[in-house]
VOPAGU-2260 file (C-alpha; in pm, 1 decimal, decimal comma):
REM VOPAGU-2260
SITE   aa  ch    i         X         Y         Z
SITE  UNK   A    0   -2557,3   -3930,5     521,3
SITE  UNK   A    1   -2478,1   -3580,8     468,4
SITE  UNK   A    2   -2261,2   -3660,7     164,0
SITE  UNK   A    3   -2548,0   -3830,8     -27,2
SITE  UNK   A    4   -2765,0   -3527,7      58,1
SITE  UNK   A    5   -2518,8   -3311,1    -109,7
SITE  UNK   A    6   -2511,5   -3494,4    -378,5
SITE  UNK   A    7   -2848,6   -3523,2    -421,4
SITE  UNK   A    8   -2892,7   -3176,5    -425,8
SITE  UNK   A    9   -2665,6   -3149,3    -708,4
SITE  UNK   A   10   -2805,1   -3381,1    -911,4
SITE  UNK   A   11   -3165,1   -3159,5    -840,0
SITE  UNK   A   12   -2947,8   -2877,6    -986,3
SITE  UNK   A   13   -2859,2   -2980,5   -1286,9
SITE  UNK   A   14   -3004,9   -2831,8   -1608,6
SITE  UNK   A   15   -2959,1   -2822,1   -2011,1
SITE  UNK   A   16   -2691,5   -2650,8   -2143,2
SITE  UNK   A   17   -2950,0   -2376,8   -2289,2
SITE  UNK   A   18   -3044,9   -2276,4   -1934,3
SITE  UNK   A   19   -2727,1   -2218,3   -1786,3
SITE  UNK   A   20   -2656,8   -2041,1   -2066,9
SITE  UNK   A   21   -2994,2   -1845,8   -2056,7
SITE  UNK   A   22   -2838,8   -1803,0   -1677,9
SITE  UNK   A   23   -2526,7   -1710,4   -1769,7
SITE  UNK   A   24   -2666,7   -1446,7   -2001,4
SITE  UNK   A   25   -2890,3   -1272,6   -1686,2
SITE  UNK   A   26   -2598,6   -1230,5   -1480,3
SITE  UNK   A   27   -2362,0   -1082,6   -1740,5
SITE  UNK   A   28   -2691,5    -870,0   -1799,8
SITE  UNK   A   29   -2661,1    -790,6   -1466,1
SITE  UNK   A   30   -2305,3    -704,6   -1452,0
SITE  UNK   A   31   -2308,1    -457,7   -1736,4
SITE  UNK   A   32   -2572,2    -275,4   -1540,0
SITE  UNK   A   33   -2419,5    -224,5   -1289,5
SITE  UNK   A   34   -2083,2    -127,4   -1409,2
SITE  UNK   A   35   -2235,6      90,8   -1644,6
SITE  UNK   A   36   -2461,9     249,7   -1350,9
SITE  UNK   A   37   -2122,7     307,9   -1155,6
SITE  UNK   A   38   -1931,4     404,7   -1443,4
SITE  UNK   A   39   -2203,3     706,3   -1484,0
SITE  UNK   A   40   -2226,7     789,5   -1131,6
SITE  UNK   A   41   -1837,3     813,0   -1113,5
SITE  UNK   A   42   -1804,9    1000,1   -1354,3
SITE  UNK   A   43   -2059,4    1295,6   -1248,8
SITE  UNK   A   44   -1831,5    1312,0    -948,3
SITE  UNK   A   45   -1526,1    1303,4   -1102,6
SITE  UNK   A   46   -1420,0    1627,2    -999,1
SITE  UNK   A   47   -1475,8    1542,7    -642,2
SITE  UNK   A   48   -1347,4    1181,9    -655,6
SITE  UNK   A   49   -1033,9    1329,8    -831,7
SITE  UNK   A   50    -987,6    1618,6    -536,2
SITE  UNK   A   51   -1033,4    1344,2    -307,3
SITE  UNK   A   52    -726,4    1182,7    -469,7
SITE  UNK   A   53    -505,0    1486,7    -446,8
SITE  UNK   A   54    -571,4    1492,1     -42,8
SITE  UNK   A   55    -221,5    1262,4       7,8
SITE  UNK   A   56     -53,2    1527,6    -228,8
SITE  UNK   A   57    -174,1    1811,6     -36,7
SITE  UNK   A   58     -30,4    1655,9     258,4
SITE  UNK   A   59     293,0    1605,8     177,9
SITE  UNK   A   60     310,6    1912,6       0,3
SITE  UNK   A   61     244,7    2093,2     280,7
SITE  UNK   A   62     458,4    1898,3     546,8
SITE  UNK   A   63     749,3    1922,9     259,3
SITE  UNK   A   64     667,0    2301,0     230,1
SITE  UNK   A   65     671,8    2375,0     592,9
SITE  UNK   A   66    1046,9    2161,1     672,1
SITE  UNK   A   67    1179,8    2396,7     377,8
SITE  UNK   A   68    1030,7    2674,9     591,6
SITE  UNK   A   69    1215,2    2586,0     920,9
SITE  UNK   A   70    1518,3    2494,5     729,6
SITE  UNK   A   71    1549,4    2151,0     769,1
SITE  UNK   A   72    1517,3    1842,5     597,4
SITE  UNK   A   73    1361,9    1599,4     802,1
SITE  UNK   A   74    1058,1    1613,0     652,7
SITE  UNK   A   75    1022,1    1253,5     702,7
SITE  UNK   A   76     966,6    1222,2    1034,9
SITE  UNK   A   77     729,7    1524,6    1032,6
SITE  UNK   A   78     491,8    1359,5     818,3
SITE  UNK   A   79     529,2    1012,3    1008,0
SITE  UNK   A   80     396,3    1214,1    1305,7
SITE  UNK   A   81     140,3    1393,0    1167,0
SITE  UNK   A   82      18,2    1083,1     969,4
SITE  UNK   A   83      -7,8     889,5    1344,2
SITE  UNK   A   84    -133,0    1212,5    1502,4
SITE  UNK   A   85     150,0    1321,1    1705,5
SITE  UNK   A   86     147,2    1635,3    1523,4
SITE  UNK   A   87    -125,1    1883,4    1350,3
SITE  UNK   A   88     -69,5    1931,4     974,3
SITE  UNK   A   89      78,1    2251,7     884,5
SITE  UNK   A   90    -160,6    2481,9     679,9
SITE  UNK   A   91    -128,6    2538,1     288,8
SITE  UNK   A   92     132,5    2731,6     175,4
SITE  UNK   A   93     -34,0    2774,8    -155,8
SITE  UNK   A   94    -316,0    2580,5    -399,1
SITE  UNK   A   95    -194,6    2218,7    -543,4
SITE  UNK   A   96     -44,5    2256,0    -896,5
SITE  UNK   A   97     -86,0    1969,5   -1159,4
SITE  UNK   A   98     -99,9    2000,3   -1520,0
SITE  UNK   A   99    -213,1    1861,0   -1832,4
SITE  UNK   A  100     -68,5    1914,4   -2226,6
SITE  UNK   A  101    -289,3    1760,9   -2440,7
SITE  UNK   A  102    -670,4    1932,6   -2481,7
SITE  UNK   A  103    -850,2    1630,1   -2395,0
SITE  UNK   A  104    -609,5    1471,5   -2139,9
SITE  UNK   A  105    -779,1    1570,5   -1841,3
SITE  UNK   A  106   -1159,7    1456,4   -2015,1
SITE  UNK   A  107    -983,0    1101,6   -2041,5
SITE  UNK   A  108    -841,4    1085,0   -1731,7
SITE  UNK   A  109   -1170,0    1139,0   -1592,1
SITE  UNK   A  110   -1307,9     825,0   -1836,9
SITE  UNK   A  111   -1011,0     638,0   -1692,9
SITE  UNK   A  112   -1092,6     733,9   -1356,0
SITE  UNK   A  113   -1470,1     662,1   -1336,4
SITE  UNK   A  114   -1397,0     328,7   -1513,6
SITE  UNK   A  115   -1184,8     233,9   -1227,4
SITE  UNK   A  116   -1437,9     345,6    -978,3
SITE  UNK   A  117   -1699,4     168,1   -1121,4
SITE  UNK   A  118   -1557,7    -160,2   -1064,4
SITE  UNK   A  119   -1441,4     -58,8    -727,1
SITE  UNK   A  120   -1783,5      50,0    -607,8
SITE  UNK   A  121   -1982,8    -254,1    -814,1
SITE  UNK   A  122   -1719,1    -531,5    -700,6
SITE  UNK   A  123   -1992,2    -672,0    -446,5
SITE  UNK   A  124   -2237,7    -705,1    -691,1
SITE  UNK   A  125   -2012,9    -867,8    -968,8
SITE  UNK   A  126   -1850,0   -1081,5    -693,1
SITE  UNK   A  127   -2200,9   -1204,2    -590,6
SITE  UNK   A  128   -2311,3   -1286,4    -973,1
SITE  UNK   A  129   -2051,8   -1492,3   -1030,9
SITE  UNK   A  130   -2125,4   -1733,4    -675,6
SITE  UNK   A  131   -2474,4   -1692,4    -774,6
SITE  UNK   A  132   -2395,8   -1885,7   -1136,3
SITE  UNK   A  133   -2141,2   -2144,1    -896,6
SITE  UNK   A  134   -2350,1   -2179,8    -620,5
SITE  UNK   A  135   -2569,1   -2444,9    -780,5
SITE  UNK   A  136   -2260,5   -2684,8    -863,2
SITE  UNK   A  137   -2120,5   -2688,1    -512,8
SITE  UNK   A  138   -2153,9   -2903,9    -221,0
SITE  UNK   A  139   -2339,1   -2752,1      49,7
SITE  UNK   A  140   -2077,8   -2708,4     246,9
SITE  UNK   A  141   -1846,6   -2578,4     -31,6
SITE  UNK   A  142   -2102,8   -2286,4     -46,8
SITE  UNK   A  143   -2063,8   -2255,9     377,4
SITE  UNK   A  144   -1670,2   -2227,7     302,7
SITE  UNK   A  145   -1714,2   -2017,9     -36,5
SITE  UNK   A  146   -1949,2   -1772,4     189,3
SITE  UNK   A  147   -1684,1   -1589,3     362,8
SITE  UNK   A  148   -1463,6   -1511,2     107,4
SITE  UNK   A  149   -1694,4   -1272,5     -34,7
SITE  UNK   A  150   -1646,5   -1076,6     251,3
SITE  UNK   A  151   -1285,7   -1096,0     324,9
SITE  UNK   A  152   -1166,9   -1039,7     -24,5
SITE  UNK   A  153   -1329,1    -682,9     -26,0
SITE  UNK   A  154   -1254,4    -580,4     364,5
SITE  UNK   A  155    -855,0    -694,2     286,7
SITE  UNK   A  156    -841,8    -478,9     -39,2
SITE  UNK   A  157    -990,8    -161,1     142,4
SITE  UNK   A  158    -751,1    -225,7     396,8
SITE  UNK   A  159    -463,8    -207,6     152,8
SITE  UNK   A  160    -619,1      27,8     -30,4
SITE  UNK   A  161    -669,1     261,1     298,7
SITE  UNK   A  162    -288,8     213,2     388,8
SITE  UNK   A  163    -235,1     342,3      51,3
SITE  UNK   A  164    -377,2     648,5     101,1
SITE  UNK   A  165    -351,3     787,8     456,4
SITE  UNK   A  166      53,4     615,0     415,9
SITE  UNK   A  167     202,6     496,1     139,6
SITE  UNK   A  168      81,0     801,6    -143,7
SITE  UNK   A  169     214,7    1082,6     117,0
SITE  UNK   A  170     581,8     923,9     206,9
SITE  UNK   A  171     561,3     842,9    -198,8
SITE  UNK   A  172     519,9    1212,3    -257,8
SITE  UNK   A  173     695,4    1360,6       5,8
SITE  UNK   A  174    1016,6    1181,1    -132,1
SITE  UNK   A  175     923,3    1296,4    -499,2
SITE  UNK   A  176     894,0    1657,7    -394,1
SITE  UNK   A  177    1229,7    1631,5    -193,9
SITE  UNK   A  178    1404,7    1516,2    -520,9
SITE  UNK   A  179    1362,9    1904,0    -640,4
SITE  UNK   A  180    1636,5    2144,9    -684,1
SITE  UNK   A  181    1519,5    2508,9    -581,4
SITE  UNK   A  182    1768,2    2798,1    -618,1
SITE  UNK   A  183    2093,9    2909,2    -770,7
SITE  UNK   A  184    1890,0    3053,1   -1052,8
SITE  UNK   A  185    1829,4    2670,1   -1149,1
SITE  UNK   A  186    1443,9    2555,6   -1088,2
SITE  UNK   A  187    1348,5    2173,4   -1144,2
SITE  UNK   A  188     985,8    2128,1    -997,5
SITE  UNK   A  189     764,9    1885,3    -975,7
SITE  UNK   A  190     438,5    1923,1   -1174,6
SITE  UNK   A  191     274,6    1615,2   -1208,3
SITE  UNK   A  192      64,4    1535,9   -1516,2
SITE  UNK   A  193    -285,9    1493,3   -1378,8
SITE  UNK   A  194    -302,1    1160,8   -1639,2
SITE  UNK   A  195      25,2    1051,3   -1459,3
SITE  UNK   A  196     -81,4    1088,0   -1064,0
SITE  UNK   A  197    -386,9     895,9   -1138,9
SITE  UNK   A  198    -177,3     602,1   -1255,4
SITE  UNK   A  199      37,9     667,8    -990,6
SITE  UNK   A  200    -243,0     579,5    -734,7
SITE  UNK   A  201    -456,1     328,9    -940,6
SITE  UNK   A  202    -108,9     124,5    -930,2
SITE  UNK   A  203     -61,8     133,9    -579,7
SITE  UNK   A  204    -407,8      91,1    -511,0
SITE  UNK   A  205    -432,5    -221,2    -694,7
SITE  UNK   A  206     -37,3    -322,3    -573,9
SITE  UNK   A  207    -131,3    -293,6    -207,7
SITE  UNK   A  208    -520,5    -412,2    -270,5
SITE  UNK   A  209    -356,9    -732,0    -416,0
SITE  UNK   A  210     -81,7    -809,6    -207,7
SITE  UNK   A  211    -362,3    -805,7     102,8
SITE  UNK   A  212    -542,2   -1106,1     -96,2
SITE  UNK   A  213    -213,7   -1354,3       2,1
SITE  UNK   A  214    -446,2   -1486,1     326,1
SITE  UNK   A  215    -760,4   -1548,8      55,1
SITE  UNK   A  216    -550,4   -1692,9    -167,3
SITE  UNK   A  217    -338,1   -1940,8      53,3
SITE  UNK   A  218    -662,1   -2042,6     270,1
SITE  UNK   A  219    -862,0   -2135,3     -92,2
SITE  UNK   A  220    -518,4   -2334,8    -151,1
SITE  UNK   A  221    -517,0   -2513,3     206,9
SITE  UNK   A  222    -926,9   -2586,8     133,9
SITE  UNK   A  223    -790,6   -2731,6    -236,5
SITE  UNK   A  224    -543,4   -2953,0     -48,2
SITE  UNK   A  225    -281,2   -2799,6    -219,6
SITE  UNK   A  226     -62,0   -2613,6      50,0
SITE  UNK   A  227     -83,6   -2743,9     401,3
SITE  UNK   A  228      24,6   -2550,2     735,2
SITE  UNK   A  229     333,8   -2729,5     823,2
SITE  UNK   A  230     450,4   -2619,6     445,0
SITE  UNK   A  231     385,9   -2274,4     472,4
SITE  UNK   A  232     570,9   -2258,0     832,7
SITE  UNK   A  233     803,3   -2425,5     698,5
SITE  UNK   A  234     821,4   -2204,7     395,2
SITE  UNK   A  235     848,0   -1887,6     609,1
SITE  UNK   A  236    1172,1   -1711,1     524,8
SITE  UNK   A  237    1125,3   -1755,6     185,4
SITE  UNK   A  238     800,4   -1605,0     184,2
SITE  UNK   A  239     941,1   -1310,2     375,2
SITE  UNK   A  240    1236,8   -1288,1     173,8
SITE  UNK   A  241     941,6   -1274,0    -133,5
SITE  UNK   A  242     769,5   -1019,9     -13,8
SITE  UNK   A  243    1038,0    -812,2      41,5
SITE  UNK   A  244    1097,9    -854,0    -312,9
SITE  UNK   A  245     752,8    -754,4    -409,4
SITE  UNK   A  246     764,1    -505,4    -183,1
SITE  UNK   A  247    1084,9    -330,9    -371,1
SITE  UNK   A  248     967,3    -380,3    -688,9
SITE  UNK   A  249     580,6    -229,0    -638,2
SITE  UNK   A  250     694,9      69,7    -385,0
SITE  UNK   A  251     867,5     410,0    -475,7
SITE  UNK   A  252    1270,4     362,6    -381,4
SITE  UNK   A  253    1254,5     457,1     -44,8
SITE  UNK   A  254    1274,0     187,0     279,6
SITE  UNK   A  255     961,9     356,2     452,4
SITE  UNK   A  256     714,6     226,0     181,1
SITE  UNK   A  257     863,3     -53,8     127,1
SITE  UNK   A  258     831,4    -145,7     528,0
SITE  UNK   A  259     532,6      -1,4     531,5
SITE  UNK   A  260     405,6    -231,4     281,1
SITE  UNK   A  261     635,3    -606,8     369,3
SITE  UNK   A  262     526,7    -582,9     710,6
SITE  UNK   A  263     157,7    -625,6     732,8
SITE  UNK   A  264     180,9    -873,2     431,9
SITE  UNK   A  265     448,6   -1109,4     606,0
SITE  UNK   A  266     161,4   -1022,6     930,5
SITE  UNK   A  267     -33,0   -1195,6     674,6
SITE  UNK   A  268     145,7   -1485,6     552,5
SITE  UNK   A  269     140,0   -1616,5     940,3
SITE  UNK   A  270    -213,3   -1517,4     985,1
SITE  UNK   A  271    -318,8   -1743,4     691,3
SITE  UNK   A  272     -85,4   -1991,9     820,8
SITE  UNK   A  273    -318,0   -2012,2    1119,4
SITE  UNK   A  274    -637,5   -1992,0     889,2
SITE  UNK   A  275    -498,9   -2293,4     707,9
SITE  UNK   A  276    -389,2   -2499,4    1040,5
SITE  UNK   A  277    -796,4   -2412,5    1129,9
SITE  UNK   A  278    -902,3   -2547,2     844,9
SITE  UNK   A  279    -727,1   -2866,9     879,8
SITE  UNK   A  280    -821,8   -2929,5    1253,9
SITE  UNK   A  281   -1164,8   -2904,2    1102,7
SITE  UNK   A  282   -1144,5   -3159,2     811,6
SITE  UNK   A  283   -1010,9   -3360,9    1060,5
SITE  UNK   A  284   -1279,3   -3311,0    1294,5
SITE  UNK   A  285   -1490,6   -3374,0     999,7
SITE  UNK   A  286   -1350,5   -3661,6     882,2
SITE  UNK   A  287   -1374,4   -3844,9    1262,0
SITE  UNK   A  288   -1711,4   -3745,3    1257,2
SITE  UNK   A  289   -1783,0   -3916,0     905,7
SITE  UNK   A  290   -1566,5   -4244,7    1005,9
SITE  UNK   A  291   -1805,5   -4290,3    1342,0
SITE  UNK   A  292   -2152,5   -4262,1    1073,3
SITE  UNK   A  293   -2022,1   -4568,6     878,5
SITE  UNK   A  294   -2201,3   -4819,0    1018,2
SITE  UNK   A  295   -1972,1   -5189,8     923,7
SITE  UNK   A  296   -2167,5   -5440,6     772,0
């Protein structure tokens, strides 16, 4: 039977505590390497990475400086059309100002910036160590159902990470530029901190990068046992009504964002509802299949 095969394999596995610590050891090794490796090569293009950044900024700058142009304020839907390409984006008035107070503020943000990257750019690598040091204790077809998640954990955070920044950072600054008050002999302006915008966008980053991980996270429940599909569908309006929470609480005051951010997550919810309905017509396929092998004595 397949089952003793499994567990024969496991048994074939096993080793002294010295060697998986010996193991343990390599792929920590391994890890350092690499985030040290990425940390270095984030760093030398931390200039770049950190004008790369600034591109939502310079966006909404420039759709914000153009409405005030034309006299009008609905800046808005301006940027909502250039963002889905209805419109061309209106040329710089002027360069991008931030600012920094402290003499080494802008040296640190670059640390704090290259640190980030580095585990951003070496997250395959550290995400495969770690299965690598698993992958021996599992069932073989734990590591068939494992397998996959390696791949969709990454591909969902980009995704939330990409809505981020070609949506959620320019409505987000759009709406923070819009708060100024220009005239009258009275001038409150917006100058970011360049220590401040960079939290500003590792937060959402890792907000939005997160919140895409719900269909990971409910389909390694469903393969746990723990949730089921008729739960979750039954669950539904509180799970909308939760991430509409989240949704408030992790975006900028403003219903665009927050839309922009509760709809493809509740899109999510129901499309791990599906993944965990899959999952069960399998085990039970599985299951039927196992029953018919039993041979009765």
């Amino acid at each position: 039977m397949s089952y003793d095969a499994d567990e024969a394999e496991i048994e074939a596995s096993r080793a002294p505590l010295l060697d998986h610590l010996i193991e343990l050891r390599k792929r920590l090794i391994i890890c350092v390497v690499a985030v040290v490796a990425g940390f270095i090569l984030c760093f030398s293009f931390a200039d770049t990475i950190y004008q790369f950044l600034l591109h939502p900024f310079k966006m909404a700058a420039q759709i914000y400086a153009a409405s005030k142009a034309a006299g009008h304020s609905a800046g808005a839907f301006d940027l909502l059309f250039v963002l889905v390409g209805l419109k061309e984006a209106p040329a710089a008035a002027g360069d991008l100002r931030l600012m920094f107070t402290a003499p080494l503020e802008f040296f640190f943000t670059k640390l704090k910036l290259a640190g980030f990257g580095a585990v951003v750019l070496t997250f395959p690598v550290l995400a495969w160590q770690v299965y690598a040091f698993v992958a021996p204790g599992l069932y073989k077809r734990e590591r068939r159902a494992f397998l996959p998640f390696l791949v969709a954990a990454p591909m969902l955070f980009l995704m939330g990470a990409a809505l981020v920044y070609y949506i959620i950072l320019p409505f987000v600054l759009w709406f923070s530029l819009s708060q100024q008050i220009m005239g009258a002999g009275i001038a409150v302006e917006l100058l970011p901190k360049v220590s401040d915008y960079l939290t500003l966008v590792t937060t959402l980053l890792l907000a939005f990068g997160l919140c895409f991980q719900l269909p990971v996270v409910l389909t390694l429940l469903g393969l746990a046992g723990i949730v089921n599909s008729s739960m979750l569908w039954k669950g539904w309006r509180y799970a909308v009504f939760a991430v509409v929470v989240v949704a408030a609480i992790v975006t900028p005051p403003d219903p665009i964002s927050q839309l922009l951010l509760a709809t493809p997550i509740i899109l999510l919810y129901f499309v791990s509802v599906g993944c965990v309905k899959l999952i069960e017509l399998r085990r039970s396929k599985d299951d039927a299949s196992a029953g018919k092998d039993i041979v009765p004595t």
